[in-house]
C-alpha positions in Angstrom: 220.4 55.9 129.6 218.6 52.8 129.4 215.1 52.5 127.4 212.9 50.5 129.1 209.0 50.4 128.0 206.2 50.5 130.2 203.3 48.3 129.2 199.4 49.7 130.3 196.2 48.2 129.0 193.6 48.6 131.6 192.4 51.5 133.9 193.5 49.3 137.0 196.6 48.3 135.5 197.8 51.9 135.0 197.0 53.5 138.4 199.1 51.0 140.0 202.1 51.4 137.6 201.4 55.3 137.9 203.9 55.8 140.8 206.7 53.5 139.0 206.5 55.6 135.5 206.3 58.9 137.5 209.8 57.8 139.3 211.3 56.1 136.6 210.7 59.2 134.5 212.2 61.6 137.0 215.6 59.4 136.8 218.0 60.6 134.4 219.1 56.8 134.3 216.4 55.6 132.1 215.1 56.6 128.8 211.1 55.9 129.9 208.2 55.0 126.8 204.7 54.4 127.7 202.7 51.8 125.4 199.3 52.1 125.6 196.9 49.8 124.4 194.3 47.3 125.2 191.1 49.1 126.5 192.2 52.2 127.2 191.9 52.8 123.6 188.2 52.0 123.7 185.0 53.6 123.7 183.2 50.9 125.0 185.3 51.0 128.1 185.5 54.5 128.6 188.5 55.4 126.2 190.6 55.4 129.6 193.5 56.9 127.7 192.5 60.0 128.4 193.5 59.8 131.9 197.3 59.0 130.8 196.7 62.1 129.1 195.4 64.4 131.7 198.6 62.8 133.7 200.8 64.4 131.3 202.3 61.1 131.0 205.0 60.8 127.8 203.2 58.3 125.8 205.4 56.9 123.5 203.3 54.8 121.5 199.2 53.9 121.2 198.7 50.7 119.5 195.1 49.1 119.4 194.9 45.6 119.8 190.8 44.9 120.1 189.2 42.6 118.0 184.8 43.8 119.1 184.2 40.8 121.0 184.5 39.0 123.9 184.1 35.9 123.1 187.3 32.7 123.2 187.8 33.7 119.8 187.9 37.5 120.1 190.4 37.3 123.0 192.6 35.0 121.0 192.2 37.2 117.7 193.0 39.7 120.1 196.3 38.2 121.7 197.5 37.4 117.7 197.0 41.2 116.9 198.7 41.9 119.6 201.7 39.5 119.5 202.3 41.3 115.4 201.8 44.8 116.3 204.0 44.6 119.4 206.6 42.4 117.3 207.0 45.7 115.0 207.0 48.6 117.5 210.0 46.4 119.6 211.7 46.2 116.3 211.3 50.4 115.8 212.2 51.3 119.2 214.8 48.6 120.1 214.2 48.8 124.1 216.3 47.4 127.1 213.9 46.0 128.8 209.9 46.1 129.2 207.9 46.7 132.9 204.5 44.1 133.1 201.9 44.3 135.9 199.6 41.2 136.3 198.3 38.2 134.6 196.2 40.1 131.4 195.8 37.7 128.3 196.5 40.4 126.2 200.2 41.1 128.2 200.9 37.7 127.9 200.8 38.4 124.0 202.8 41.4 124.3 205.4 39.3 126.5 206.0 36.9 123.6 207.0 39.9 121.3 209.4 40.4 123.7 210.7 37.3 124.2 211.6 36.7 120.6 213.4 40.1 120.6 215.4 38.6 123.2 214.1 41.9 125.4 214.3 41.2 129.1 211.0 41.5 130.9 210.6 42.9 134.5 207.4 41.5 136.1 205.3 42.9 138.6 202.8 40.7 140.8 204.4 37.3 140.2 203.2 34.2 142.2 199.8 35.0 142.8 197.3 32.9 142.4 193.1 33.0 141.6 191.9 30.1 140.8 188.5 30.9 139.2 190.6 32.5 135.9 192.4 31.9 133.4 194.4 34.8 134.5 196.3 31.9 136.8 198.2 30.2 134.3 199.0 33.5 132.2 200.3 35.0 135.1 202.8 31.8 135.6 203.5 32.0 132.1 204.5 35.8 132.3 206.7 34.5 135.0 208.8 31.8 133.0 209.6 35.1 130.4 210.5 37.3 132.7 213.6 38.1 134.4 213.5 40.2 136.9 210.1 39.6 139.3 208.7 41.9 141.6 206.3 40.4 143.9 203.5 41.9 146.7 204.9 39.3 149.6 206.9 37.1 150.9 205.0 33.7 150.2 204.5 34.9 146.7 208.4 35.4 146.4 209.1 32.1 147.6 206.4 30.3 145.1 208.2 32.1 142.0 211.7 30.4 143.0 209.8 27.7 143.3 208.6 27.9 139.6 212.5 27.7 139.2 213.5 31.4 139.1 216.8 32.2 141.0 216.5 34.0 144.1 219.0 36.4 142.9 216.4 37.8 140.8 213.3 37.4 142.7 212.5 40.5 145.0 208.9 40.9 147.0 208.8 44.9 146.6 205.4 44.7 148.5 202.3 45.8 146.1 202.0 49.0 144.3 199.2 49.7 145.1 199.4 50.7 148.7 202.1 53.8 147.8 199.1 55.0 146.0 196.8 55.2 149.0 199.9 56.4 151.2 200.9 59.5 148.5 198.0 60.4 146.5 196.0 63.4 148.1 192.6 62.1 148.1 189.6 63.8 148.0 187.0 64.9 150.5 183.7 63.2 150.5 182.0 66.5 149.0 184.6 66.5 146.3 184.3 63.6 145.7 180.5 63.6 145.2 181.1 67.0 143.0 183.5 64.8 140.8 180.8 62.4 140.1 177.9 64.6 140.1 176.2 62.0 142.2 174.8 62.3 145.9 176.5 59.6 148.0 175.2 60.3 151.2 175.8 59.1 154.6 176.3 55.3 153.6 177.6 53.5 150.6 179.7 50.9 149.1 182.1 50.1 146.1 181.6 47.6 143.8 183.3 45.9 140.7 182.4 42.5 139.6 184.4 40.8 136.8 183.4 37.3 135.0 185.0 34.4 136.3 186.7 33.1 133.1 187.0 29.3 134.0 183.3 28.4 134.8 181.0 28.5 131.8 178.8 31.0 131.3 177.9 31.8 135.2 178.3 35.4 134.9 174.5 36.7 134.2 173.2 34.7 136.4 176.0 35.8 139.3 175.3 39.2 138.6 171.7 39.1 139.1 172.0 37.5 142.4 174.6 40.2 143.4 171.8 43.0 142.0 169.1 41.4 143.9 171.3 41.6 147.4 172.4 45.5 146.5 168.3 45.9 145.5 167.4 44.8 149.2 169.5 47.4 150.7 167.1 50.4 150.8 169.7 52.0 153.6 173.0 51.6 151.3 173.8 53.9 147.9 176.0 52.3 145.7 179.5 53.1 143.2 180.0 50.4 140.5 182.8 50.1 138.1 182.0 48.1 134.6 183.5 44.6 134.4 186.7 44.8 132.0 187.3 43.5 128.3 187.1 39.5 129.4 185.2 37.0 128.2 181.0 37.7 129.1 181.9 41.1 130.5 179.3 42.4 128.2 176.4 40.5 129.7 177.9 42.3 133.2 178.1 45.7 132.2 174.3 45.1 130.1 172.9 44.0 133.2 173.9 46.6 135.5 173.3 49.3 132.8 169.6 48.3 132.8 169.9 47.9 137.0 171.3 51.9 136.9 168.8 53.3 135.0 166.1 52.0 137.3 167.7 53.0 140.3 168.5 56.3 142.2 170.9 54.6 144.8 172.8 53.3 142.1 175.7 54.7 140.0 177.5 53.4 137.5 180.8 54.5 135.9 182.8 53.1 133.0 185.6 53.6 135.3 187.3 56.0 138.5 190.2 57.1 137.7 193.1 56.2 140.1 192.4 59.2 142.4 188.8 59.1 142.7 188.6 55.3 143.3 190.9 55.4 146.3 189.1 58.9 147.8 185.9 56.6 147.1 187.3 53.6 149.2 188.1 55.9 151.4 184.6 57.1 152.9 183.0 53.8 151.8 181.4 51.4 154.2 182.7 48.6 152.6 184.1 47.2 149.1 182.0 44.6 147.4 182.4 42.2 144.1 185.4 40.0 142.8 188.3 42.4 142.0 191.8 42.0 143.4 191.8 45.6 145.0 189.3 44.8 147.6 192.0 42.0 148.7 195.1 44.5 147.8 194.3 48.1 148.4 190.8 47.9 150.2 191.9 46.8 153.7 194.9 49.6 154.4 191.6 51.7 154.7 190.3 49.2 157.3 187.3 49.0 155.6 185.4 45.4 155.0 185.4 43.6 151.7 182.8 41.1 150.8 184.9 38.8 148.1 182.3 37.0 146.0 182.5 33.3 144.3 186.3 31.8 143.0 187.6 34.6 141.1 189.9 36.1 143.6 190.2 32.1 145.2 193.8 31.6 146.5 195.1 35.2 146.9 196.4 36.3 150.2 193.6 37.8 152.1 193.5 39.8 155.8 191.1 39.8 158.6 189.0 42.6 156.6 188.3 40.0 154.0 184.2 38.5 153.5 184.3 35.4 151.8 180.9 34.2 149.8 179.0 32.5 147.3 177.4 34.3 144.3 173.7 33.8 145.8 171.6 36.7 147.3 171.3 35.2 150.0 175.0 34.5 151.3 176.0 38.0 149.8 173.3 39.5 152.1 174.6 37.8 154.8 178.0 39.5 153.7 176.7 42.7 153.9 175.5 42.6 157.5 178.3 41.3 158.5 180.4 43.7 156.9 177.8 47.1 158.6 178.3 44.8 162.1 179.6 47.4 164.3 181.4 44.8 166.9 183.1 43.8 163.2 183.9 47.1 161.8 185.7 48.2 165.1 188.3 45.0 164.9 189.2 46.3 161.6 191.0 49.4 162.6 193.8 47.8 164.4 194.4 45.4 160.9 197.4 45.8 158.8 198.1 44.8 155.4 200.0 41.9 154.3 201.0 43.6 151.2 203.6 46.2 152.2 205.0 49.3 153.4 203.7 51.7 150.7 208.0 51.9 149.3 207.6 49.9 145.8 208.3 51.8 143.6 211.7 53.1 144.9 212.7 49.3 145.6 212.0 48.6 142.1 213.6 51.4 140.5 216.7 50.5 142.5 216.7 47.3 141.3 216.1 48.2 137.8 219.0 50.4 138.4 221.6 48.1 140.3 221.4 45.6 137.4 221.8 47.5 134.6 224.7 49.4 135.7 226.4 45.9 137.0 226.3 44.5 133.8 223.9 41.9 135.7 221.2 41.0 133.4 221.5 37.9 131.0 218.7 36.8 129.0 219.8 32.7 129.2 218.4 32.4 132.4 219.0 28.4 134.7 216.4 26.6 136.5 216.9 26.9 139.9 215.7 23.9 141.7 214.8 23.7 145.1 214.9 20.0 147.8 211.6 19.4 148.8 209.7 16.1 149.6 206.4 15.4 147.8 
């Protein structure tokens, strides 16, 4: 058997690695340990490990990493802990490799553990880009450690040979994300509003808005002008998410806070869970805010998403996909675009460029192929590529 680790830190992180750790687990070939850590061992976030729990996920270790603030130095205090306490549980459990989704600051940190235990990493979601974050560069750096990648399309495969990573080893899987929607049995719209205890009614949207972490200090104000566009939308409930752990995600989550307990159309959740966000995409009318899944999962329900400001800037995006400023009045705009009948009806012949709902079979396979052909060697070349500039 081989032990390879499975790294979750966020809510969104682990619902799409859910199906991955469920098949890997199943597979006699690998020895499987879940590391927890990040925010799902918070309070302020909702202490999200207990839906690993109520998973009956095998959780191998829980190591917490949060320094209490969000601030630049917070995070890198954060990433530091991180890096030490990660450096000793690879030493105890001597793994063969180590799954990452994403572009997290605080996976980077674990990634460098792992790279000085000269543990091969196998990297989900490579070649992506958003150019509003700081998430960017992380995610390109997670790239350069990694060995085996495990990307959502084609154009991202081709950008991480680019980055000099051979072919060989590069493998667009298509995104996780969409087996979810294609194998979870998602709930009914009166389940679903029994799950929340909340009364969606005929019409509503989804909404998750995140800071974007390389403009200064724009989030309160960008929140606000999204509140004011939900506020003038007396015909509309709304389901938010809190922003996550980055920097001025508190000022987010204060704001809306104070905007739910003002408002009866409103509600506000620390987070979904895997199952009920995707049955709540499901009846939605349409997705609103700045987070990937409303470029990833949200159109294979052929439902609009109204993309605000650079945080999600560069990332593949389908015919389903609303692109605006963060001012009230272009995200109003938005939203009548996005209830425009004429609109809404174009949207059920879409289809999404991320994949055929198969990832985490073509992963496991892969996983699989190279272990037991002897094929993985941590000195890696640069493969470069002819091309005119």
């Amino acid at each position: 058997m081989k032990r390879v680790v499975i790294l979750t830190s966020t809510r969104a992180e682990y619902g799409l690695l859910k199906p991955l750790m469920n098949r890997m687990i199943e597979d006699e070939f690998f020895d499987v340990r879940i590391a927890v850590t990040g925010t799902h061992l918070s309070k302020e976030h909702g202490m999200t490990v207990s839906e690993i729990e109520s998973d009956n996920m095998p959780i191998d270790t829980r190591i917490g990493i949060l320094s209490g603030g969000d601030t630049p130095v917070a995070l890198s205090n954060t990433m530091g802990t991180a890096t030490t306490r990660f450096a000793e549980y690879f030493d105890t459990c001597n793994p063969d490799g180590l799954v990452v989704l994403g572009d997290r600051y605080e996976t980077l940190a674990v990634c460098v553990a792992a790279m000085n235990a000269r543990i091969p990493i196998f990297h989900l979601h490579g070649g992506e880009t958003t150019e509003g974050l700081i998430d960017e560069a992380i995610r390109h750096c997670i790239t350069k450690m990694s060995y085996l990648h495990f990307t959502s399309t084609e154009a991202y495969r081709k950008r991480v040979i680019q980055m000099g990573e051979s072919p060989e080893r590069v493998f667009n899987t298509g995104a996780i994300g969409i087996e979810n929607i294609k194998s979870v049995e998602l709930l009914n719209q009166k389940e679903l509003e029994d799950s929340l205890g909340f009364s969606i009614g005929e019409k509503y949207a989804i909404g998750t808005f995140h800071p974007v972490t390389l403009e200064h200090h724009t989030a309160e104000q960008q929140i606000k002008e999204l509140l004011k566009a939900v506020d003038s939308r007396k015909d509309l409930k709304f389901i938010f998410t809190k922003a996550n752990a980055d920097t001025d995600g508190r000022i987010i989550n204060e704001l809306l806070d104070s905007y739910n307990s003002k408002s009866d159309r409103f509600f506000l959740v620390d987070s979904l869970g895997m199952r009920r966000y995707l049955s709540a995409l499901k009846h939605a009318q349409f997705v609103i805010g700045n987070s990937s899944s409303g470029l990833i999962e949200a159109p294979s329900f052929h439902i609009p998403t109204i993309d605000i400001g650079d945080r999600q800037k560069g990332r593949i995006a389908g015919e389903s996909i609303i692109h605006c400023e963060p001012s009230a009045d272009e995200i109003q705009a938005a939203i009548s675009q996005a209830m425009n009948l004429s609109f809404r009806e174009k949207l059920a012949f879409i289809e999404s460029p991320y994949g055929d709902g198969n990832t985490s079979e073509k992963i496991a396979d892969v996983l699989r192929e190279f272990y037991a052909n002897d094929k993985i060697h941590i000195k890696k070349r640069f493969y470069d590529i002819e091309f005119e500039v």
